[in-house]
C-alpha positions as CSV (number, residue, x, y, z in Angstrom):
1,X,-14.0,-23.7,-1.1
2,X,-12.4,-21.8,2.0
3,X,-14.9,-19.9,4.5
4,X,-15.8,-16.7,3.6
5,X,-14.5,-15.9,6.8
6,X,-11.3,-16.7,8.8
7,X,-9.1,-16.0,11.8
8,X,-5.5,-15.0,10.4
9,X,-3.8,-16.1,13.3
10,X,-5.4,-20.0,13.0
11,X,-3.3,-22.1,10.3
12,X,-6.0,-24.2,7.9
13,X,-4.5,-27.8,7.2
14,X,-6.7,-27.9,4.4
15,X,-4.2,-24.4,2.7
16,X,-1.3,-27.0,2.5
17,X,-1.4,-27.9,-0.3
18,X,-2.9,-24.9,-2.5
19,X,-0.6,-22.0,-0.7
20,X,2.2,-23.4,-2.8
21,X,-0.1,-23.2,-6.6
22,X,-1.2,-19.8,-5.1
23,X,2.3,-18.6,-4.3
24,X,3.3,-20.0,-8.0
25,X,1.2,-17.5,-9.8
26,X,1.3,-14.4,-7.4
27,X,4.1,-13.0,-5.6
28,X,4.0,-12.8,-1.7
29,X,6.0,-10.2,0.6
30,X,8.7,-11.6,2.5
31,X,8.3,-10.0,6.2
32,X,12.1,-9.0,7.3
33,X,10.9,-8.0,10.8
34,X,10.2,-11.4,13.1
35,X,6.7,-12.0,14.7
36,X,5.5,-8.5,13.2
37,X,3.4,-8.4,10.0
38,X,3.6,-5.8,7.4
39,X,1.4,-5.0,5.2
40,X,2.1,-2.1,1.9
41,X,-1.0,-0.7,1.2
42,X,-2.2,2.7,-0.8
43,X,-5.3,4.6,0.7
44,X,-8.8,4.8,-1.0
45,X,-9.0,8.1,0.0
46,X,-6.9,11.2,1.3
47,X,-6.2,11.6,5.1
48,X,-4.8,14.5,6.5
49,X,-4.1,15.0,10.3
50,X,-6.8,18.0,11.8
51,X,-8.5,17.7,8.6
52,X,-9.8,14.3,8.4
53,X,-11.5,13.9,12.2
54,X,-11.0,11.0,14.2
55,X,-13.7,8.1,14.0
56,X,-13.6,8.3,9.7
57,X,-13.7,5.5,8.1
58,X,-11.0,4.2,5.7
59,X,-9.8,1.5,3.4
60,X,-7.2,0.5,2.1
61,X,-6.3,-1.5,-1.1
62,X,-3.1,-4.0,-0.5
63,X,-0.1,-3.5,-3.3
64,X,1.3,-6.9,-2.9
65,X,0.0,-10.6,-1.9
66,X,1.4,-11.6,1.5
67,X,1.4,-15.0,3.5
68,X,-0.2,-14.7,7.1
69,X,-0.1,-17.9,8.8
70,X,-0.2,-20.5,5.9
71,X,-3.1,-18.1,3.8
72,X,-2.5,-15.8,1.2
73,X,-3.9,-12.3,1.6
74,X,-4.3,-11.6,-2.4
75,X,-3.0,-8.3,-4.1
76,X,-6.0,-6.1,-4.0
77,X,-7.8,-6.9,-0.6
78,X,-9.0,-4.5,1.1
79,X,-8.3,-3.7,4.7
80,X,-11.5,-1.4,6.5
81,X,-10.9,0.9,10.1
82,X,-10.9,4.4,10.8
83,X,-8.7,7.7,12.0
84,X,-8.3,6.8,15.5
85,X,-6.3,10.0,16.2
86,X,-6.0,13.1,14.2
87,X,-4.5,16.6,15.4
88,X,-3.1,19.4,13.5
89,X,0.3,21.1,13.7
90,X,0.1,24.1,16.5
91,X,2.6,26.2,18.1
92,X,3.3,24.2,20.8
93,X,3.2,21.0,19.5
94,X,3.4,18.5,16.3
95,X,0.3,17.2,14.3
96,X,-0.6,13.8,14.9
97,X,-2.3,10.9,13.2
98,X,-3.5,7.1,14.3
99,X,-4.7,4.8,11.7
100,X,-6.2,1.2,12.4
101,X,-7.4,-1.1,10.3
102,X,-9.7,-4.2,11.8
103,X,-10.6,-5.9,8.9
104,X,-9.2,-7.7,5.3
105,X,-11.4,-8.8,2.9
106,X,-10.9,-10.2,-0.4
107,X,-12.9,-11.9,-3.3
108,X,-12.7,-15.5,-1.8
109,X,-12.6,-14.5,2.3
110,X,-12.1,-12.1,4.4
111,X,-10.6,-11.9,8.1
112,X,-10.8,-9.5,11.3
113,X,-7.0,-8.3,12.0
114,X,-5.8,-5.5,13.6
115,X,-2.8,-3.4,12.0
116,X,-1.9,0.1,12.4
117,X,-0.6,3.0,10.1
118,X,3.2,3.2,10.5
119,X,5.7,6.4,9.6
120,X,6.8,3.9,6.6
121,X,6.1,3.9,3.2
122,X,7.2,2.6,-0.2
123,X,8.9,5.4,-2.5
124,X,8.7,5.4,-6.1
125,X,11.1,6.9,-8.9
126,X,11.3,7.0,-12.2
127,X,12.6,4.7,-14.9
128,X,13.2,4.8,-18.4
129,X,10.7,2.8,-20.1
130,X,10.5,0.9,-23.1
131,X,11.2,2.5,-26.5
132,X,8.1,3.0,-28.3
133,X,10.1,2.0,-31.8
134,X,9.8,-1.2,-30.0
135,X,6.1,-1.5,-29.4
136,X,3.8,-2.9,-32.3
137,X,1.6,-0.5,-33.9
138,X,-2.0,-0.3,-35.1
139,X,-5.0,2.0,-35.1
140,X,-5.4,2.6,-31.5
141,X,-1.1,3.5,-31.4
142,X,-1.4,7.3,-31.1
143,X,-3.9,7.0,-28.7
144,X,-3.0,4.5,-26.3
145,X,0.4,6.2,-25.7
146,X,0.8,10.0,-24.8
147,X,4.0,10.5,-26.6
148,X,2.9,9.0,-30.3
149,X,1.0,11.6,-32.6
150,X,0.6,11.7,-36.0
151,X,2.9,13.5,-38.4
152,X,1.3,16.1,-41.0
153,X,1.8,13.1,-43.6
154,X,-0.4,10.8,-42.1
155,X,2.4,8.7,-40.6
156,X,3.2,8.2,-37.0
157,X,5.6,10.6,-35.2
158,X,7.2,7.8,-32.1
159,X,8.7,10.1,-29.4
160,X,11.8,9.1,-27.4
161,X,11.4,6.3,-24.5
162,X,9.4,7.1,-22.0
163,X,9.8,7.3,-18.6
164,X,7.5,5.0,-15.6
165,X,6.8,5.0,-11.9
166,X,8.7,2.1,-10.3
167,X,7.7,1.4,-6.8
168,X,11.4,0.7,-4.2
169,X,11.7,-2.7,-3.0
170,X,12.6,-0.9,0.0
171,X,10.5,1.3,2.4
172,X,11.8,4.1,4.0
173,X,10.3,6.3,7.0
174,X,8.7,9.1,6.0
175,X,10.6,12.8,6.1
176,X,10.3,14.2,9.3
177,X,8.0,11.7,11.2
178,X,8.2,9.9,14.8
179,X,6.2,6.5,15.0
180,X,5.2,5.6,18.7
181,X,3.2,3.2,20.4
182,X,0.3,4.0,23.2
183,X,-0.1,2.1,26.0
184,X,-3.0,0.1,24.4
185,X,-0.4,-1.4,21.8
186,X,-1.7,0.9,18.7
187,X,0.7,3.6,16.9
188,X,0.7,7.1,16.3
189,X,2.6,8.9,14.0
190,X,3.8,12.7,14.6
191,X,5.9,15.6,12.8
192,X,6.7,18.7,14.4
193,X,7.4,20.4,11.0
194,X,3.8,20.1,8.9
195,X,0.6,18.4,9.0
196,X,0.9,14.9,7.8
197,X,-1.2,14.0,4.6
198,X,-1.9,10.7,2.9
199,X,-2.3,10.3,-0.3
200,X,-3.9,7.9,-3.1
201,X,-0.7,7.1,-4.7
202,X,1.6,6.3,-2.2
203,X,2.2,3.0,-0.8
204,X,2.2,3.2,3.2
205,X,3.0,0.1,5.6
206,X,0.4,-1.0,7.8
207,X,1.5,-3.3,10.6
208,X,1.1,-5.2,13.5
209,X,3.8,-4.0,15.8
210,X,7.1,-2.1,15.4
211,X,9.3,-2.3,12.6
212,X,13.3,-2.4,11.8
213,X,15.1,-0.7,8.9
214,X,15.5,-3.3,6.1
């Protein structure tokens, strides 16, 4: 067994070996920007800037299993902090929102890190999806799928293929947002147009320093 709890930046000798059985069975984000970790992870709750005051607490649930430093952070963990910074949209100038998260945990460890909301995120769009001709069916058909209903005769009525949210492979900066650093080495982000909301659904990027268009 690994300690419950761990350093991110100290390498474990004793990972060798079962980073590459992990890393067989889940997938683990490729970083494109050197020396700076990023992290795609969707709020546990919404987070808008003059809304939500500074000093709440937040979490965060991470999207996709990443390597740090010979450890896998699993899909699911949960990174902890609080609005650092939050300031609404006035006349004179744009609403502003901090973000930092000092803390991952997950169901075999858990780690202190520091990692700060970014103006990135992960879109999504939609897709067609499989056709439900092609799924089996059984009692619980109509019900487990929006578009199947029964026909006056008793029989199922399959409706046409049906589209799903797909998550990019690619992030993007979000429309109308600055990202800057303080002097302390955390980030703010800031839009002059509208006061900038977080959702539950989206995945943002939470990271450890600045970030390059992939």
């Amino acid at each position: 067994m690994f300690p419950k709890t761990m350093p991110v930046g100290t390498v474990l000798s004793t990972l060798v070996l079962g980073a590459a059985a992990v890393l067989g069975q889940q997938k683990a984000a490729i970083l494109n920007t050197p020396g700076v970790l990023e992290f795609p992870a969707i709020m546990e709750q919404n987070v808008t800037a003059g809304a939500t005051p500074a000093g709440t607490k937040v979490k965060a649930k991470l999207t996709v299993a990443t390597l740090v430093d010979g450890v896998v952070v699993p899909q699911n963990a949960v990174f902890s902090g609080e609005v650092t910074e939050s300031v609404a949209k006035s006349a004179t100038g744009p609403s502003r929102l901090a973000v930092r998260m000092d803390s991952v945990q997950w169901k075999n460890g858990s780690a202190p890190i520091k990692v700060y909301l970014t103006g990135w995120y992960y879109p999504t769009r939609l897709e067609a999806g499989p056709d439900l001709a092609d799924r089996p069916s059984g009692p619980n058909s109509s019900a487990s799928h929006p578009s199947a209903g029964r026909k006056t005769d008793g029989s199922l009525g399959l409706g046409p293929t049906t589209p799903l949210a797909v998550t990019s492979e690619h992030r993007v900066m979000m429309k109308n947002v600055a990202s800057s650093r303080n002097t302390d080495g955390s980030f703010v982000i800031t839009c002059a147009s509208s006061n900038i909301k977080l959702d539950k659904v989206t995945s943002y990027v939470l990271a450890t320093g600045d970030l390059v268009a992939k």
